[in-house]
C-alpha positions in Angstrom: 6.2 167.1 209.1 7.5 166.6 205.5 10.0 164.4 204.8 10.1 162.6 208.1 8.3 159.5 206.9 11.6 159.3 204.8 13.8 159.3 207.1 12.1 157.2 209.5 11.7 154.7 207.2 15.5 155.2 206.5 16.4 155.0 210.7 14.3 151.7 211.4 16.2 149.9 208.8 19.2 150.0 211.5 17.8 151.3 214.5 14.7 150.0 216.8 12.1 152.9 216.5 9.4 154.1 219.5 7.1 157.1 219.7 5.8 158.7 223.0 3.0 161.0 222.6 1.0 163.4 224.9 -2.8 162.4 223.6 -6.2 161.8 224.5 -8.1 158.9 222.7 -10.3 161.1 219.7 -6.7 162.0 218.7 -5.4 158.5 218.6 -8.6 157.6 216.7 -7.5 160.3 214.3 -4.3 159.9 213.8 -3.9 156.3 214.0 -5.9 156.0 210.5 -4.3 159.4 209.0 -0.5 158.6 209.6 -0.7 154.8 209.5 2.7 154.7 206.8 4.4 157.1 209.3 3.4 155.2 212.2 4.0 151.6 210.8 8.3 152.5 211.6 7.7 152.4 214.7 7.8 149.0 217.2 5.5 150.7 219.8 3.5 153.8 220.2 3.8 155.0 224.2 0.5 157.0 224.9 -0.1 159.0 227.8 -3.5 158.5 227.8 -3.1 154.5 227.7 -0.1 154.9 230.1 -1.6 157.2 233.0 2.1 159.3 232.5 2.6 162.7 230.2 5.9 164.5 229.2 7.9 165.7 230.6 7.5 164.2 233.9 10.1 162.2 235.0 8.2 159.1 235.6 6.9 159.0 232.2 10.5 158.7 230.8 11.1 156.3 233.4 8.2 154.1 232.4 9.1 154.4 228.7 12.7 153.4 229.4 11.8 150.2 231.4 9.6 149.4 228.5 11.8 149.5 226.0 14.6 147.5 228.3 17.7 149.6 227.2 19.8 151.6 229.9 18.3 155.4 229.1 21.6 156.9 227.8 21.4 154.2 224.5 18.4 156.1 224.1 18.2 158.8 221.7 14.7 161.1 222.2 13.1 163.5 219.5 10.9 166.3 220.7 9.4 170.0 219.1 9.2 171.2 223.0 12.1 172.4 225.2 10.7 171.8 228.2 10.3 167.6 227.2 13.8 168.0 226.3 14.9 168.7 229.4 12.9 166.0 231.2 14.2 163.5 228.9 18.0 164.7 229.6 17.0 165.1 233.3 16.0 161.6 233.4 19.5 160.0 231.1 17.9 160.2 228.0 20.5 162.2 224.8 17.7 164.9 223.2 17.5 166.4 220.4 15.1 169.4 219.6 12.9 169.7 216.6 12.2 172.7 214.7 12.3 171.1 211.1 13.0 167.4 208.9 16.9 168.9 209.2 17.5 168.6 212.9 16.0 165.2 212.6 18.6 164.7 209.8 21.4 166.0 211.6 20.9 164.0 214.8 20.3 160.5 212.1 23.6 161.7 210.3 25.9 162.2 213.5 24.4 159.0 214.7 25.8 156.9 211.4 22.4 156.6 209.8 
């Protein structure tokens, strides 16, 4: 997505940063090597095929929550797909959905970032 290494770079300097991906292992390969910079924000990488759990089941929030050891409403979660939106609000988590870099913006900016 361009821009978004910006403004995750921007968000970790005040903010504790974690993905959760939906993946299979020749992805991770691939990716892991192609969007190192972008990935490098980040303190973990949750992914489903290292966890046994996918979106937007409720027990892969769950899991990811624990992990990260904060109650799940301090937890803000970025997603391009409605339906993991609603699992992550189902489960505590605030959402916000992705279309473009300006929703990630938006949600940084009403956050104080």
């Amino acid at each position: 997505m361009p821009g978004i290494n910006q403004l995750l770079a921007r968000a970790a300097k005040r903010l504790p940063l974690y993905a959760f991906s939906n993946t299979n292992v020749p992805h991770v390969a691939y990716f892991s090597g192609q969007y190192a910079e972008v990935l490098g924000h980040f303190r973990e990488v949750f992914l489903s095929s290292t966890i046994g759990l996918r979106k937007p089941d409720a027990e892969a929030y769950d899991h990811v929550v624990q992990a990260i050891g904060l109650p799940a409403e301090r937890i803000v979660f970025f997603d391009d797909l409605a339906e993991n939106i609603r699992g992550a609000q189902e489960r505590g988590l605030r959402a916000v959905l992705v279309n473009s870099p300006d929703d990630v913006a938006s949600a940084l900016e009403a956050l104080g970032i």
